[in-house]
C-alpha positions as CSV (number, residue, x, y, z in Angstrom):
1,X,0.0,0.0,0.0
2,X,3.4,2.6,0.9
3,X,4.8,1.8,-2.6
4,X,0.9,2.8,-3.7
5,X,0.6,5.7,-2.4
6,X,4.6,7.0,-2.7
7,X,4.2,5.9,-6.7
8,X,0.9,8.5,-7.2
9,X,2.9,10.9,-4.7
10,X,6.3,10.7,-6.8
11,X,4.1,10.7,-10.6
12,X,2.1,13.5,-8.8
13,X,5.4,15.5,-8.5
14,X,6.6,14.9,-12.0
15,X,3.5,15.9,-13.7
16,X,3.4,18.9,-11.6
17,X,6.8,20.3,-11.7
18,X,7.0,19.3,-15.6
19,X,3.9,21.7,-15.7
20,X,6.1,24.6,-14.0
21,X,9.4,23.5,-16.3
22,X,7.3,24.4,-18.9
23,X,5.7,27.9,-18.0
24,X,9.1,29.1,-17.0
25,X,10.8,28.0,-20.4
26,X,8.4,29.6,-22.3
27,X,8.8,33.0,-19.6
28,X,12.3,32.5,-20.0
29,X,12.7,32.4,-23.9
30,X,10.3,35.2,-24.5
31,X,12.3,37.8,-21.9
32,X,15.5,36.5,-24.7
33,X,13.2,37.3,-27.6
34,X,13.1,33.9,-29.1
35,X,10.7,33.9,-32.3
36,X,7.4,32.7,-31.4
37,X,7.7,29.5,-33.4
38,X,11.1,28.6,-31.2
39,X,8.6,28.7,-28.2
40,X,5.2,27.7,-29.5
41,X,6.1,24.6,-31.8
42,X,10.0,23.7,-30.7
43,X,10.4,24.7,-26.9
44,X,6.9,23.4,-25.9
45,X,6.9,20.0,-27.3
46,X,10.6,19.6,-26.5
47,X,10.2,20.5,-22.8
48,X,7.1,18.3,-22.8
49,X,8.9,15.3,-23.2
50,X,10.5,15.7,-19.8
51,X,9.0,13.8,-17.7
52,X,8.9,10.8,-19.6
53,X,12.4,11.6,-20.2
54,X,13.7,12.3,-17.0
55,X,12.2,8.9,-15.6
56,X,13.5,6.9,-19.4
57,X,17.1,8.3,-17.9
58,X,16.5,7.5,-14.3
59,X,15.3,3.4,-15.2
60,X,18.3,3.4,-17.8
61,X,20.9,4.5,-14.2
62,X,18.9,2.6,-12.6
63,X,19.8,-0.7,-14.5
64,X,16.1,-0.8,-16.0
65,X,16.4,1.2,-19.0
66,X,13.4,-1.7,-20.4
67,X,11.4,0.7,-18.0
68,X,12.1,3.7,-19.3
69,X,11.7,2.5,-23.1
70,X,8.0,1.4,-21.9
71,X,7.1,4.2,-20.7
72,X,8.2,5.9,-24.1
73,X,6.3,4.2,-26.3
74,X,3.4,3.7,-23.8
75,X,3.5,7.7,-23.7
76,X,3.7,7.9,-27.9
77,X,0.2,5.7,-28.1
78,X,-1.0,7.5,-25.8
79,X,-0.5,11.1,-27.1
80,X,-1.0,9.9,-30.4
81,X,-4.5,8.6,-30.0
82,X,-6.1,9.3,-26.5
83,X,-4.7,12.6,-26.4
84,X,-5.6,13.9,-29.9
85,X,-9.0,12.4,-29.6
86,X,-9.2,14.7,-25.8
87,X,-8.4,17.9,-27.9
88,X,-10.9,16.7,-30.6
89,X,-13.7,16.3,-28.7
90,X,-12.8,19.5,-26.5
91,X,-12.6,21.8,-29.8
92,X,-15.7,23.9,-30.9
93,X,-15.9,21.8,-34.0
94,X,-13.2,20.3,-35.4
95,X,-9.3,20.4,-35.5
96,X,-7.8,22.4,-38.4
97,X,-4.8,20.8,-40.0
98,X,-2.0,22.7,-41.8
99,X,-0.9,21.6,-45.1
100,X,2.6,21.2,-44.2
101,X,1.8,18.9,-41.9
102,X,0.0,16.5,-44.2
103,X,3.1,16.6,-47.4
104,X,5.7,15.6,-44.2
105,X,3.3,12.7,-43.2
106,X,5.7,10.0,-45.2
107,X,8.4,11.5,-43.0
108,X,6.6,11.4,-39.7
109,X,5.8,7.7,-40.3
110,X,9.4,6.9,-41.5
111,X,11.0,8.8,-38.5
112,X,8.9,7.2,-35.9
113,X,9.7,3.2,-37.6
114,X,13.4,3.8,-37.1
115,X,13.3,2.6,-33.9
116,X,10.9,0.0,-34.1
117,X,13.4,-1.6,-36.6
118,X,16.5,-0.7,-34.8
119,X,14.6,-2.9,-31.8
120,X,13.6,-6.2,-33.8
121,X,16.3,-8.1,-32.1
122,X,15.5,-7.0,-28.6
123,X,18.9,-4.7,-28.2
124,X,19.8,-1.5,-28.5
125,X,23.5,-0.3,-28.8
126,X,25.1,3.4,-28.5
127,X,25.7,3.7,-32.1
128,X,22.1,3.1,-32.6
129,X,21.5,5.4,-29.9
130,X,23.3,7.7,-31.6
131,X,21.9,7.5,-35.2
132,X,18.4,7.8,-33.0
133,X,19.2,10.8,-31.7
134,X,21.3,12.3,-34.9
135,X,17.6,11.6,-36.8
136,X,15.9,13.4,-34.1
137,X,18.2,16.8,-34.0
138,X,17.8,17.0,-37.7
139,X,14.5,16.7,-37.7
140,X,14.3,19.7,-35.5
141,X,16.9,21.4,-37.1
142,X,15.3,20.7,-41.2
143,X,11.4,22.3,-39.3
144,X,13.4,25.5,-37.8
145,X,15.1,26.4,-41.3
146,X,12.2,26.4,-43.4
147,X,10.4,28.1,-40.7
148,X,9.8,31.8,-40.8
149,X,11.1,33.7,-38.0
150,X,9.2,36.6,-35.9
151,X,11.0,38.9,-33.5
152,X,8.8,39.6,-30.2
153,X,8.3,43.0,-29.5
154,X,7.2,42.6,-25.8
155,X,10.2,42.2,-23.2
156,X,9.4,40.6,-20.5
157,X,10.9,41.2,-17.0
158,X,12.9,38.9,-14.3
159,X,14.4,36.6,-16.6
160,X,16.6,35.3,-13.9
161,X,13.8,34.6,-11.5
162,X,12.4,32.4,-14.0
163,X,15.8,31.0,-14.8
164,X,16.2,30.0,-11.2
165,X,12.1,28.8,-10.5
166,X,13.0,26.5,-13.9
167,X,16.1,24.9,-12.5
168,X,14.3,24.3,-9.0
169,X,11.6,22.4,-11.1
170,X,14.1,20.8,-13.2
171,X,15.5,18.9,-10.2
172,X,12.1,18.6,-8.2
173,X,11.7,16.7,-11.8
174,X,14.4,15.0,-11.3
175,X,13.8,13.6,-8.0
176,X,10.6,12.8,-8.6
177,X,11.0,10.9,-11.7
178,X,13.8,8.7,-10.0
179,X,11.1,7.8,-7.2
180,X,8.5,7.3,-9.7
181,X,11.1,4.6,-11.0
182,X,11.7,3.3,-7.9
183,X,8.2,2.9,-6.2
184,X,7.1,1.7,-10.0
185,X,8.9,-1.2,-9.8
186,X,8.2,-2.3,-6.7
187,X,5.0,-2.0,-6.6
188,X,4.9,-4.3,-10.1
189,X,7.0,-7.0,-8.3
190,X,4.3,-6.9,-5.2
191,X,1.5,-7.1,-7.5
192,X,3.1,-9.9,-9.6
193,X,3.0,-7.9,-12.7
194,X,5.4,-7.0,-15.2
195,X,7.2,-3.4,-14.8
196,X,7.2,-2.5,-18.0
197,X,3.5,-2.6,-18.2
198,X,3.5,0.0,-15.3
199,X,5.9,2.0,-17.1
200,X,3.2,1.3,-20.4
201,X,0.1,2.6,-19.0
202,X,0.3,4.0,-15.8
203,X,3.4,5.8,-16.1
204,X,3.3,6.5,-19.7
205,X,-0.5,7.9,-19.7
206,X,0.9,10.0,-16.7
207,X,3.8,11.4,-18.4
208,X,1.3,12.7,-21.4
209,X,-0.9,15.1,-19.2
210,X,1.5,18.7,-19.9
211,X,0.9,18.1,-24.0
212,X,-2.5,17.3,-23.2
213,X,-2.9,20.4,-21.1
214,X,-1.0,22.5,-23.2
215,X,-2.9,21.5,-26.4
216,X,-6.1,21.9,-24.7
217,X,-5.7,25.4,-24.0
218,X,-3.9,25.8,-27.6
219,X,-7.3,24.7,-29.3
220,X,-9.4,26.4,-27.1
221,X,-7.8,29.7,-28.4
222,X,-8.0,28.7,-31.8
223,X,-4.0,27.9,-32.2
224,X,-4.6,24.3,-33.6
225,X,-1.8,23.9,-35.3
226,X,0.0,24.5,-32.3
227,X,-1.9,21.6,-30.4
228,X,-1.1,19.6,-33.6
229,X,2.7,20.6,-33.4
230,X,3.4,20.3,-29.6
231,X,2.0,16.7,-29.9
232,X,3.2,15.7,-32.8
233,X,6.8,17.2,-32.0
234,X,6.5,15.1,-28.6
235,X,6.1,11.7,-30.0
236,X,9.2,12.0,-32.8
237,X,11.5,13.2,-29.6
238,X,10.8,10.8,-27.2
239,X,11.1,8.0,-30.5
240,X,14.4,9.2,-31.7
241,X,16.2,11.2,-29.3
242,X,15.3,9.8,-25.8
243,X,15.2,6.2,-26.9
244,X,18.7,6.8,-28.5
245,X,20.0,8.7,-25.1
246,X,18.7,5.6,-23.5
247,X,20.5,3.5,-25.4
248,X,24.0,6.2,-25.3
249,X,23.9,5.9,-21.8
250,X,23.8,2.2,-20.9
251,X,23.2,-0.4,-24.3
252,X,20.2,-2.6,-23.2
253,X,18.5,-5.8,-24.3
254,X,14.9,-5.8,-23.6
255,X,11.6,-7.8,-24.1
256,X,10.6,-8.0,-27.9
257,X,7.1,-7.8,-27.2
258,X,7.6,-3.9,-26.5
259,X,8.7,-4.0,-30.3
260,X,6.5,-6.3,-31.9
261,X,3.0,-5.1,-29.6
262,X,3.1,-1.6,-28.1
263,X,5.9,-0.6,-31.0
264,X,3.3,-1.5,-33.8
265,X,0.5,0.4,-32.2
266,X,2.8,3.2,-32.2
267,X,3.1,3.2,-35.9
268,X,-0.1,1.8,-36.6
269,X,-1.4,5.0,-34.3
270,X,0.8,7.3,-36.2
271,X,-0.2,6.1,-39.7
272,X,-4.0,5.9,-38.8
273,X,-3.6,9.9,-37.1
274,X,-2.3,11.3,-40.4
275,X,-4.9,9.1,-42.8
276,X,-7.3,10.8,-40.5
277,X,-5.7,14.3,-41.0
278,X,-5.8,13.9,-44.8
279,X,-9.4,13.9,-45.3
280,X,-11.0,16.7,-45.5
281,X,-7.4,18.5,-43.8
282,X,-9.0,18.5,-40.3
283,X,-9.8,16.1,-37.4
284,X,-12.9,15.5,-36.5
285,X,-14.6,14.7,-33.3
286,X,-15.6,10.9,-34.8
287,X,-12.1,10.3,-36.1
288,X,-11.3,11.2,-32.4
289,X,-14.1,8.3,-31.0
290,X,-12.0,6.1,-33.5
291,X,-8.9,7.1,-32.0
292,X,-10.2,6.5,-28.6
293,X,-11.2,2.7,-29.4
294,X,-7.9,2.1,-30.4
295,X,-6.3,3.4,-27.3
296,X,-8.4,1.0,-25.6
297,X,-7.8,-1.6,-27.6
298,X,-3.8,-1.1,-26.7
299,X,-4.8,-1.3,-23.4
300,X,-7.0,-4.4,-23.4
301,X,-4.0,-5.7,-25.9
302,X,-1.3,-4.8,-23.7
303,X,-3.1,-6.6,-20.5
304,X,-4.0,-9.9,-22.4
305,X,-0.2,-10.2,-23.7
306,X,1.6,-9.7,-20.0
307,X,-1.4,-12.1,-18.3
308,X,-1.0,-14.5,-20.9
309,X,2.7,-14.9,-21.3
């Protein structure tokens, strides 16, 4: 019952302070005039990948990194179904998609199989970490040059009192996200149940609620490409560059069955998301009901594999 209640405590803590990491970045880069895209599209979706991140690098020094790689890929279904279908049925009437997000869809889909085929053989080493995370940089670095830049005439003030309140989250984060770790483990092992299916749907939904939040405010004020963008930015990062830090910092054989089940939802999810974007160039608060079934289906999936085997 502790490891219970430490567990929600410790998750509590790592939503929460993720939620402040995030407000302060976005203070923080605004008072240093960063172009709007910088903090809308590239610094929200890349701080929102913290928590899951944090606790990915905390299992992986831990000596579970099979934790942390459950959690990731737990976390991408998630966003990439339960999520968007959230902000779909929270949106006046539909979700607007831009057209450069449909023409990059091949890319998307080919970006986020790289690790699923790096993992067939149930190992990751540090030069696939590091092609993993060389994928993920460029990615960012090919959206940012063809994107048009803004300066920001407001100036905002105390830029080194959010400096300091972000580095206080950042290691309330961090301490957080090892106990979250820690008191996810063992409560798996008293419960008889596999970790990684903690890290797959406890943990993972868990780690999805600041895109979640963030996008629900985004579409709610009419910014839905910038919903579309944090989310869609969040999934490719945790695929390429926290799985390949995972693997750069300690080279790790793991289960298949995270490849061959929760890795093909991801991709399945990911290529069903943008089939749904292409018609019509919006989302639709049905295609979000779909979405929804098939979250629940990974979770039904997901129970019936680690019961039966």
């Amino acid at each position: 019952m502790l490891n219970f209640i430490f567990f929600i405590i410790s998750l509590f803590l790592v939503i929460k302070s993720a939620d402040y990491a995030i407000h302060y970045s976005s203070c923080l880069a605004e008072g240093l005039k960063f172009s709007k895209y910088v903090i809308g599209f590239l610094l929200v979706a890349f701080i929102s990948i913290i928590p899951e991140a944090f606790i990915s690098i905390a299992s992986a020094m831990q000596g579970a990194p099979a934790f942390g790689l459950g959690t990731i890929f737990g976390s991408n279904v998630a966003d990439l179904t339960l999520v968007f279908a959230i902000v779909a049925f929270v949106a006046s009437d539909h979700i607007k998609v831009e057209s450069k997000i449909i023409k990059n869809s091949l890319p998307y889909i080919l970006i986020m199989s790289t690790p699923i085929i790096f993992g067939l053989n149930g190992h990751y080493s540090r030069i696939e970490g590091a092609v993993l995370v060389l994928i993920g940089v460029s990615f960012y670095y090919l959206v940012l040059r063809k994107e048009k830049r803004e300066n920001i005439v407001e100036k905002r003030c105390f830029i080194w009192r959010h400096f300091l309140l972000l580095l206080i989250s950042m290691v309330v984060l961090l301490f957080a996200s090892n106990m979250t770790v820690k008191f996810g483990v063992s409560l798996a092992n008293f419960l008889q149940i596999n970790p990684v299916l903690v890290a797959m749907l406890f943990v993972g939904l868990g780690t999805t609620l600041p895109e979640l939040f963030f996008s629900i405010k985004a579409v709610r004020n009419n910014h839905d490409s910038l919903a579309m963008g944090d989310i869609l930015g969040t999934v490719i990062t945790d695929a390429t560059i926290i799985v390949g830090i995972l693997a750069l910092i300690n080279p790790f054989i793991f289960d298949q069955k995270i490849i061959y089940v929760t890795g093909m939802f991801m991709i399945f999810a990911v290529i069903l998301l943008l089939h749904f974007m292409k018609t019509g160039a919006v989302l639709t608060k049905k295609e979000g009901l779909f979405l929804l079934f098939y979250y629940l289906a990974f979770v039904l999936t997901e129970f019936s594999i680690n019961n039966l085997f």
